[in-house]
C-alpha positions in Angstrom: 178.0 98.3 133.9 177.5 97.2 130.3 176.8 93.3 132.0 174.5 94.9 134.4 172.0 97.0 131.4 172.1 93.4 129.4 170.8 91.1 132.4 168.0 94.2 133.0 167.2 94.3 128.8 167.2 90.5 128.4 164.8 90.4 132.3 162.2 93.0 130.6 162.4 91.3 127.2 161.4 87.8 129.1 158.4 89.5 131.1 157.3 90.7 127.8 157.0 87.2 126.1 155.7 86.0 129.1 153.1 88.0 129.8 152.6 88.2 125.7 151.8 84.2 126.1 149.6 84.1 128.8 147.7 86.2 126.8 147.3 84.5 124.1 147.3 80.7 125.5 144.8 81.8 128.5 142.3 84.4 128.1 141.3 83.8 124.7 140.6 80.2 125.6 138.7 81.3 128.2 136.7 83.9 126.1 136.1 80.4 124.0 134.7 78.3 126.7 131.9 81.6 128.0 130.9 81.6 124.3 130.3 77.9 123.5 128.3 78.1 127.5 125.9 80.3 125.9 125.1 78.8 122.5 124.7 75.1 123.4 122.3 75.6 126.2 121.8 72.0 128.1 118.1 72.3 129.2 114.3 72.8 127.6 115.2 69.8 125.1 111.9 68.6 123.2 110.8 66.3 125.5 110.6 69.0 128.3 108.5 71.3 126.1 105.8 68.3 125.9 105.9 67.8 129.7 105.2 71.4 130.1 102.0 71.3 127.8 100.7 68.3 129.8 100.5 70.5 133.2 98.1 72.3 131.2 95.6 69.5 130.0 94.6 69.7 133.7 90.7 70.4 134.5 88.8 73.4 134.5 87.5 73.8 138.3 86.2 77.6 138.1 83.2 76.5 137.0 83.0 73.8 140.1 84.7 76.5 142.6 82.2 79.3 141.4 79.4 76.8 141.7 80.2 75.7 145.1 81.8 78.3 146.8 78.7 80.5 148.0 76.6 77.5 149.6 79.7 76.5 151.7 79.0 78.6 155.3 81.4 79.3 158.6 79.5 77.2 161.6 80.0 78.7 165.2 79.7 76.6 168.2 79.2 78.1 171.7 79.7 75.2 173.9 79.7 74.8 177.6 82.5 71.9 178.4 83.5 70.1 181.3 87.2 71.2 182.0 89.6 70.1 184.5 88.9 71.5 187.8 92.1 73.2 189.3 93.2 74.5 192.9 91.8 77.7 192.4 88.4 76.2 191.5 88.0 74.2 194.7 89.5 77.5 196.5 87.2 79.7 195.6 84.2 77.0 195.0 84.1 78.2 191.0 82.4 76.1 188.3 84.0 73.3 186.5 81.9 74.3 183.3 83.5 76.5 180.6 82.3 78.4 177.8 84.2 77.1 174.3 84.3 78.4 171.4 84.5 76.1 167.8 83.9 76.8 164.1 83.7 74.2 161.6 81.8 74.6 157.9 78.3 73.5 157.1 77.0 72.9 153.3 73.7 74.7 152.0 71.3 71.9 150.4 67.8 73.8 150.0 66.9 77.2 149.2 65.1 77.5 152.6 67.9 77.4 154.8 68.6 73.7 155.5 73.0 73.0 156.0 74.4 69.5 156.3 77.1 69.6 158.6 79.3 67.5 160.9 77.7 66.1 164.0 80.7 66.5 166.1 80.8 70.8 164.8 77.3 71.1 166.4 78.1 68.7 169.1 77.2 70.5 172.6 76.1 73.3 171.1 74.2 75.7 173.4 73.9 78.7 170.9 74.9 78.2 167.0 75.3 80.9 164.6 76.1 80.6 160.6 78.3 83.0 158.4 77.3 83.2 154.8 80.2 83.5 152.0 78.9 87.5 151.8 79.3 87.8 155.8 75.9 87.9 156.5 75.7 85.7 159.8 72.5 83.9 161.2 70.9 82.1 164.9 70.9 78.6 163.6 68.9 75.6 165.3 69.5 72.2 165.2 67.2 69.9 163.4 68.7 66.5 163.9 72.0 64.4 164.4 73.7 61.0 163.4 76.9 60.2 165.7 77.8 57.1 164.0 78.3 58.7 160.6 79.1 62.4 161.9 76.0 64.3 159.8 73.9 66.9 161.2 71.3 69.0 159.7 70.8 72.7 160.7 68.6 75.4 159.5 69.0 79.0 159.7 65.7 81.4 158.8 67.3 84.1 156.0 65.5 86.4 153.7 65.0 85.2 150.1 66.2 82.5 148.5 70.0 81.1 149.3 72.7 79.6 146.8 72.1 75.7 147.6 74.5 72.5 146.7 72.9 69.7 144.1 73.6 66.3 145.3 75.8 64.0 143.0 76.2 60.3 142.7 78.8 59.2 145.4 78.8 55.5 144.3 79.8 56.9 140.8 83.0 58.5 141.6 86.0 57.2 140.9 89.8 56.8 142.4 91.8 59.2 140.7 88.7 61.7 139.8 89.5 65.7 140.4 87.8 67.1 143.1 87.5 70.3 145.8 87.3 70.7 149.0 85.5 73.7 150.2 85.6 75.0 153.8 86.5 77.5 156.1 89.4 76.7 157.8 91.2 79.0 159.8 88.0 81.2 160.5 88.2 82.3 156.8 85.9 82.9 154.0 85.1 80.1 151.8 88.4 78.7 151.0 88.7 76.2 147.8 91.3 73.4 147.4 91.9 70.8 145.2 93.3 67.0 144.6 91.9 63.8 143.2 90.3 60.9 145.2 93.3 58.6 146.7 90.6 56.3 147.6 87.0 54.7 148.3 85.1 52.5 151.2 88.1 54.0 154.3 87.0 52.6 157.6 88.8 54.2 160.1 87.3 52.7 163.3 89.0 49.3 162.5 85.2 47.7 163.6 83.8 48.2 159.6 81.2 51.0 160.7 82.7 53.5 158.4 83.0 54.0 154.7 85.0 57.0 153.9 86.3 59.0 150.4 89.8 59.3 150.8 91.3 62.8 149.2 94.0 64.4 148.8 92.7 68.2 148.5 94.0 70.2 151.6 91.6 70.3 154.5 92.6 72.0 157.4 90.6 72.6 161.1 87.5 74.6 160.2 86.8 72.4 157.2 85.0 69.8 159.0 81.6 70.1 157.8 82.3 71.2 154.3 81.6 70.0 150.8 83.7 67.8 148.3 82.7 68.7 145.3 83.2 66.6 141.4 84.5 68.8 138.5 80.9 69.9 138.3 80.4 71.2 141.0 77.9 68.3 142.2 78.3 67.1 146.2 79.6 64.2 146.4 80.9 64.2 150.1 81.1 65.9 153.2 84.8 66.7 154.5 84.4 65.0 157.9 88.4 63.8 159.4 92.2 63.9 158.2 95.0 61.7 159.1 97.5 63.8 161.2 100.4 63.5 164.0 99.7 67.2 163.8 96.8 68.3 163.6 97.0 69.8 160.4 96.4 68.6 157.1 99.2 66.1 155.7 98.2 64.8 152.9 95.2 62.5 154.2 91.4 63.9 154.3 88.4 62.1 154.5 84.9 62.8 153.8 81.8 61.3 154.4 79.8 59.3 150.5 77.3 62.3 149.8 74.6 59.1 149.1 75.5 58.6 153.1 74.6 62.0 153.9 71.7 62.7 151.7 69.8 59.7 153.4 70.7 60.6 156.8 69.3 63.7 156.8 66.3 62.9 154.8 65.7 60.2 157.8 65.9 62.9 160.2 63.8 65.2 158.3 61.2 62.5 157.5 61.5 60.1 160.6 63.4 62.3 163.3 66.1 59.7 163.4 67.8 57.6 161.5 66.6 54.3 159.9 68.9 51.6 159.1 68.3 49.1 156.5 70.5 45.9 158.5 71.9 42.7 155.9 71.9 40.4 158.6 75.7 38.6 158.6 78.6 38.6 160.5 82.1 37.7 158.4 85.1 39.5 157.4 87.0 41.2 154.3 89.5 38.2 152.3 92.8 37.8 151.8 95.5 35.8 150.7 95.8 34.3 154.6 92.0 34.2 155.5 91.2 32.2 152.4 94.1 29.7 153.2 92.9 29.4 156.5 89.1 28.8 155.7 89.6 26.5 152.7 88.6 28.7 149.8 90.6 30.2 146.8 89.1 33.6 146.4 91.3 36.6 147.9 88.6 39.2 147.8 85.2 39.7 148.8 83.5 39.6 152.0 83.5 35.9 153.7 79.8 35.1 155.3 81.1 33.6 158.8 77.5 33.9 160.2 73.7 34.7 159.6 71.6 36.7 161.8 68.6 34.8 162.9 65.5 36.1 161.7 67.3 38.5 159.2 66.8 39.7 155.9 69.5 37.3 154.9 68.4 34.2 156.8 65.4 34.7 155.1 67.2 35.4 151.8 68.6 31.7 151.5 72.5 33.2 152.3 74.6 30.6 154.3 77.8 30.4 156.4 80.8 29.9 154.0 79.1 32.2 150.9 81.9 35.0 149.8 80.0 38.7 149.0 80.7 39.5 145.8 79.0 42.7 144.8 76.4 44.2 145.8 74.0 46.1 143.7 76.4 46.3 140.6 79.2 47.9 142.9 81.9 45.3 143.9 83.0 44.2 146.9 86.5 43.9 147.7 86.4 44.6 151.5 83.3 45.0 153.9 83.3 48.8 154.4 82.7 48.3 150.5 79.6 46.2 152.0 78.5 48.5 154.9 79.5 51.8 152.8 76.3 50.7 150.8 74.0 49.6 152.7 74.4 53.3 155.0 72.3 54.7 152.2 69.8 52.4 152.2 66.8 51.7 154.7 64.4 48.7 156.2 62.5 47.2 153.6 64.9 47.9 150.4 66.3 45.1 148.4 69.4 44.7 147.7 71.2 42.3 145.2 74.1 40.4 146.1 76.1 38.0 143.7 77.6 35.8 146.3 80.0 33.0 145.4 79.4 29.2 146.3 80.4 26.1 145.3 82.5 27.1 142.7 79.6 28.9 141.5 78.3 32.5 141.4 74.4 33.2 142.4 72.6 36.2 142.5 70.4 37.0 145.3 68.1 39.8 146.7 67.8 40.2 150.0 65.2 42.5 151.9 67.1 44.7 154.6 65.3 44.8 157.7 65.0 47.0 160.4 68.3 46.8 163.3 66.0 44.6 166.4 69.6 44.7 168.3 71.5 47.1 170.2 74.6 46.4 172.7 73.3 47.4 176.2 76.4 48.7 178.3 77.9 46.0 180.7 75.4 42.9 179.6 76.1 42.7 175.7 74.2 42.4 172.7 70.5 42.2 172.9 67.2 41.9 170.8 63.4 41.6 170.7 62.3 38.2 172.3 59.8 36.5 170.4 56.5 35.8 172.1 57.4 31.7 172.3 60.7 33.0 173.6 59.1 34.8 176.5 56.2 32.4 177.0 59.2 29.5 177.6 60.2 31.6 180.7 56.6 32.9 181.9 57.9 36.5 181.1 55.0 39.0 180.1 57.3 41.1 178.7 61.5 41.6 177.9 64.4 41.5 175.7 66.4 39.1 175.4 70.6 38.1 175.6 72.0 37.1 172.7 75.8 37.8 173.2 77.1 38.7 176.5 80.1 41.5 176.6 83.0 40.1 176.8 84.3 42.0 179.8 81.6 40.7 181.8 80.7 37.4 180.6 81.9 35.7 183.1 80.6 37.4 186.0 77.5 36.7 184.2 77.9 33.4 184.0 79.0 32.5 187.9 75.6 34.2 188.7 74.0 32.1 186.5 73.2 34.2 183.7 73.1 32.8 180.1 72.6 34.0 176.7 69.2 33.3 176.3 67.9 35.1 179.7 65.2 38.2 179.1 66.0 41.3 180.7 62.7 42.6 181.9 63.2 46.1 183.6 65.8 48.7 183.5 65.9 51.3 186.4 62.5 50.4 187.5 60.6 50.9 184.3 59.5 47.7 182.2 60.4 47.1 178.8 58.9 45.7 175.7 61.4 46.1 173.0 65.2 47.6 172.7 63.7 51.1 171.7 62.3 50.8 175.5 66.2 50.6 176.7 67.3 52.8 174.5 65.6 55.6 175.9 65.8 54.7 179.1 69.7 55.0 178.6 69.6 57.7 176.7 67.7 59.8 179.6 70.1 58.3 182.1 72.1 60.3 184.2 76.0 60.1 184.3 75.6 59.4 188.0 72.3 57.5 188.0 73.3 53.8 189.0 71.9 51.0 186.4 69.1 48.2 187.9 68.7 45.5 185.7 65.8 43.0 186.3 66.1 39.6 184.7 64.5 36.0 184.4 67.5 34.0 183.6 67.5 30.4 181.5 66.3 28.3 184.6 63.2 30.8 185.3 64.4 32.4 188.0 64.1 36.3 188.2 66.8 38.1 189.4 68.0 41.7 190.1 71.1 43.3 189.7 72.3 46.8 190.8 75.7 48.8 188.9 76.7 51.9 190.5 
């Protein structure tokens, strides 16, 4: 009994030192480790702090946002479109024609009423209505329209005087300059967002017609037609396209040079349509490859390839081989950088171009002139013939081939027609100049076949019928 009470005393006295040591060793270590945790904190060292500050050096833009928030408007399009004509259509003999429904924004530039817009917002409209920023909605009519760079002016009749945008200096933004992008996407109120330009001169045709700012301020479907706006609160584009798999705004937005847009719609206002001021070459942006290719050492400007006969450059003394430069003070680096410029400018301006050659740099001002060619669909490129030119091929009137399509070219060609030949009737009505064919087109119907009359290069006049 006496061994049994010892192995139980000396059993209890070893828990007791065991649990006395576990105690001690363990959980006031523990208690140690917590408290050095929360006195040598491992975050908002001094460098931090600083970066912290510097989110706060950003621009003011309430004074931009306030300024521009209450001439951005809501544009409504009711459309009639062409849909797909199903089963039940042919059934029951119904319309292929549907009503549609599109908003887009629009930008307030004069106290009377006038809005810049996009062309393709307005596009089809058969009734158009505008939303103020204070809900106050108006019938709006269309006053003109540029396709190639996507502006249209509208004008709504309100009572008093409306908020209005000021135009700023496109040409004197720069890349990485704050901006906003006011709309209404989403069918919403004015709506304000904000980045920094990414980028200037964007041509996103691939054929250097356009010249785009390149942002990075959210816009979203229903912002087409709305303003980019400088930390002033000065216009300095119109938000036109973005760059999406989506749909939706990922990081790419594009907006048409507010210099762009100012002179298209004074055009339409003063002239009805546009007027553009034309260089007169044909070439191509440099780089490292081209300029290896073509013999010369420069990497960037635009490469004179060919000049327009007749042209403000011909005239000008500019020659194949001569690399662009600048033009006006701005440089050139690519040829939407060219084109870009010359949108906002008109027949009979002069522009002045340093142009390299010969190891040397000149500068040179050239007077644009008015655009004398247009492509007319399945022939190519034509122009005005001079009088000697119609005079060589007893023609009393016409316009004449310059560059057949390429499509075509050689059906052209096995029926004996050259560049050269003067087209002297479309669909039965005679012409005198491409502003002739252009409205003839332009009044075609979809379905209307297209007669061409021609003398070709030998004299003899021929007639040629495209259903």
């Amino acid at each position: 009994m006496k061994k049994i009470l010892t192995l139980v005393a000396v059993s209890v006295l070893g828990g007791i030192i065991t649990l006395g040591a576990y105690k001690v060793l363990f959980q006031e270590k523990k208690g140690i480790i917590i408290t050095t945790a929360e006195t040598q904190p491992a975050f908002l060292t001094t460098n931090n702090t600083s970066n912290l500050n510097n989110i706060y050096n950003a621009p003011d833009l309430t004074v931009a946002a306030e300024k521009s928030i209450n001439t951005v408007v809501n544009v409504k399009n009711l459309a009639v479109s062409s849909g797909q004509m199903t089963i039940e259509d042919l059934f029951y003999g119904r319309s292929q024609q549907r009503a549609q429904v599109g908003t887009g924004s629009g930008v307030i530039i004069s106290a009377d009423g006038y809005i810049v817009t996009n062309n393709h917002v307005i596009d089809n409209s058969q009734e158009l209505s505008v939303t103020l920023n204070d809900n106050r909605t108006f019938t709006a009519k269309i006053i003109g329209s540029d396709p190639k760079t996507d502006i249209a002016l509208i004008k709504i009749e309100a009572d008093g005087e409306l908020p209005y945008a000021t135009f700023g200096d496109s040409d004197q933004t720069k890349i990485g300059e704050w901006v906003l992008a006011v709309g209404n996407p989403f069918n919403l109120t004015s709506t304000v967002t904000a980045g920094i330009i990414s980028a200037k001169s964007r041509d996103l045709s691939g054929v250097n017609t356009q010249s785009f700012i390149q942002t990075d301020a959210a816009v979203n479907p229903g912002n087409s037609g709305g303003a980019l706006v400088n930390t002033n609160g000065d216009l300095i584009g119109i938000n036109t396209a973005i760059s999406s798999q989506t749909g939706s705004y990922i990081g790419y937005s594009f907006a048409v040079p507010s210099n762009i847009a100012r002179k298209v719609i004074e055009d339409i206002m003063e002239f009805g349509n546009v007027q553009n001021g034309i260089l007169g070459i044909t070439g191509g942006a440099l780089n490292s490859g081209i300029a290896e290719k073509i013999g010369v050492e420069d990497t960037q400007g635009v490469y004179v390839d060919s000049v327009v006969e007749d042209s403000g450059a011909e005239k000008a003394g500019l020659k194949k081989g001569d690399i662009i430069k600048e033009i006006d003070n701005i440089k050139v680096s690519k040829f939407s950088d060219l084109t870009g410029h010359l949108s906002a400018k008109r027949p009979n301006d002069v522009v002045n171009l340093k142009v390299a050659r010969d190891g040397s740099i000149k500068t040179i001002p050239v007077t644009l002139f008015k655009n004398n060619t247009i492509t007319l669909p399945l022939v190519g490129q034509v122009r005005n013939a001079k009088t000697e030119e119609l005079k060589k091929l007893k023609a009393s009137n016409g316009i004449k081939i310059i560059q057949l399509d390429n499509k075509y070219g050689d059906y052209w060609r096995k029926n004996g027609v050259e560049e050269g030949s003067i087209i002297t009737s479309i669909n039965d009505v005679k012409i005198k100049t491409i502003d002739d064919a252009q409205n003839i087109l332009k009044n075609k119907s979809a379905y209307e076949s297209l007669r061409i009359e021609l003398i070709n290069t030998n004299g003899e006049k021929e007639r040629y019928n495209f259903r």
